[in-house]
C-alpha positions as CSV (number, residue, x, y, z in Angstrom):
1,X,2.8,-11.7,13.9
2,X,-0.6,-12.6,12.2
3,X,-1.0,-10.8,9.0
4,X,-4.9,-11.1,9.8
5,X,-4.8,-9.2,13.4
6,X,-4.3,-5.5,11.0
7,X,-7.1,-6.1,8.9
8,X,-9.3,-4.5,7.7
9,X,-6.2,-1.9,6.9
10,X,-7.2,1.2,6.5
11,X,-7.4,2.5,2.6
12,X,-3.8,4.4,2.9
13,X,-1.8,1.6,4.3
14,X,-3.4,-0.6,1.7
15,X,-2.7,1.4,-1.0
16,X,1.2,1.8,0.2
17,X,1.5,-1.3,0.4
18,X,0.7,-2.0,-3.2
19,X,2.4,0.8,-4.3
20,X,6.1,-1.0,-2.5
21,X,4.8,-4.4,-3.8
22,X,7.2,-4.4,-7.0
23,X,9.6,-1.7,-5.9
24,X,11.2,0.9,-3.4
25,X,9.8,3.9,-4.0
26,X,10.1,7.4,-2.1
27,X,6.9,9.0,-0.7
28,X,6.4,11.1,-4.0
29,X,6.3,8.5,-6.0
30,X,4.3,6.0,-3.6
31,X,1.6,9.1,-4.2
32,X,2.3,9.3,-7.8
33,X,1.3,5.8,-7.8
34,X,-1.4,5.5,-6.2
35,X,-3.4,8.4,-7.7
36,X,-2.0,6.7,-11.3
37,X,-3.7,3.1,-10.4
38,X,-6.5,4.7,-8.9
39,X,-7.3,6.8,-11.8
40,X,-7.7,9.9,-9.6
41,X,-9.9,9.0,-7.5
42,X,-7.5,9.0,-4.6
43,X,-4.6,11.4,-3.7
44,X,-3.3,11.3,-0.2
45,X,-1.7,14.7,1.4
46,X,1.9,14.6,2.3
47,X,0.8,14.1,5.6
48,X,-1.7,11.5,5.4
49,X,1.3,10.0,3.5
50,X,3.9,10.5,5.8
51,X,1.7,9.5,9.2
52,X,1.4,6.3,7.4
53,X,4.4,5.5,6.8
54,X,5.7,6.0,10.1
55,X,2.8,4.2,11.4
56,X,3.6,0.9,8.9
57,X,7.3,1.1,9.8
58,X,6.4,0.7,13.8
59,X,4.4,-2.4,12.3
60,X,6.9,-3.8,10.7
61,X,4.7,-3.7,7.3
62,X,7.4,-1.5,5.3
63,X,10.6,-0.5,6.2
64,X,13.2,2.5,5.3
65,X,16.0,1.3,3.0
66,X,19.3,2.7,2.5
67,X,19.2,1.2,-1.3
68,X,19.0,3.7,-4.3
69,X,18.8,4.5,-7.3
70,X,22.3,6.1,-9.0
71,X,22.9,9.4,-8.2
72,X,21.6,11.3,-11.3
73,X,18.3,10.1,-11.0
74,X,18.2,10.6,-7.5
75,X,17.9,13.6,-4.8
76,X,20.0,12.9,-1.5
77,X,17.0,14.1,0.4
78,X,14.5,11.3,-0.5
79,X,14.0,8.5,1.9
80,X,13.0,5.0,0.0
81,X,10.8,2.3,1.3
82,X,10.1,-1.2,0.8
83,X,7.5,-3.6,2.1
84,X,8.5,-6.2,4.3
85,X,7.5,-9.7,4.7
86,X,4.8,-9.0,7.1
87,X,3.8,-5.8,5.2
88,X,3.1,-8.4,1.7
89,X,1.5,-11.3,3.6
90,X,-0.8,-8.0,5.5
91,X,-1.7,-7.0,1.5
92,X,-2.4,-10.5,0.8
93,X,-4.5,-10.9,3.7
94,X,-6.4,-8.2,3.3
95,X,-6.5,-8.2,-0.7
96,X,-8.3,-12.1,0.3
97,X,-11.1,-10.8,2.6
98,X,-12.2,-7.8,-0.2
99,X,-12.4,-10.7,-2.7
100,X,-14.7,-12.1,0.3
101,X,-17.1,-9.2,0.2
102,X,-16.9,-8.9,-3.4
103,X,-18.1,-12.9,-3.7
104,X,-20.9,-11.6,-0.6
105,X,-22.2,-8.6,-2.9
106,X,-22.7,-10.8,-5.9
107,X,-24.3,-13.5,-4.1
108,X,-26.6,-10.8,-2.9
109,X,-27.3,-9.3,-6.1
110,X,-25.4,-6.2,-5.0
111,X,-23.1,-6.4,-8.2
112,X,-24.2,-8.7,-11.5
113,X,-22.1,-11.9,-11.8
114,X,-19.0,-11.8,-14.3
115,X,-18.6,-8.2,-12.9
């Protein structure tokens, strides 16, 4: 499938997908993530959360692994995700056309150069 025909992604999805870039996370910590790199300025509900996820899993952008951690640091009632082939070309793709706009709003004036 062409990583292209899901963009623009919505903001959740893309965020997820960043979030399972470098590692399997469960959906607590996908959260934790995301608020962390966005410095607050966004925190998705559980369900927003979980509705994405099983959204991206239908799309093949991420999928449920049976990998984990060892069992002190983990609780047997947390599922763990990872982004998929697909679901990393998808974040590339669409990480590509907000350089796009960026490069638009400068040449406009929108945003100073260097910024």
């Amino acid at each position: 499938m062409d990583p292209e025909s899901f963009l623009p992604l919505p903001q959740a999805t893309f965020h997820i997908l960043l979030a399972l870039i470098d590692e399997d996370r469960h959906g607590y910590a996908i959260i934790l993530d995301i608020e962390t790199r966005t410095g607050g300025k966004l925190r998705l509900s559980a369900g927003t959360l979980y509705r994405s996820i099983q959204r991206m899993a239908e799309q093949d952008l991420i999928v449920e692994t049976d990998e984990r951690p060892a069992a002190e640091f983990d609780d047997e009632r947390r599922r763990y995700y990872r982004v998929t082939g697909l679901g990393r070309r998808a974040a590339k793709a669409e990480a590509d056309r907000l350089l796009q706009l960026v490069d638009q709003a400068r040449a406009l004036g929108v945003i100073a150069r260097g910024v």
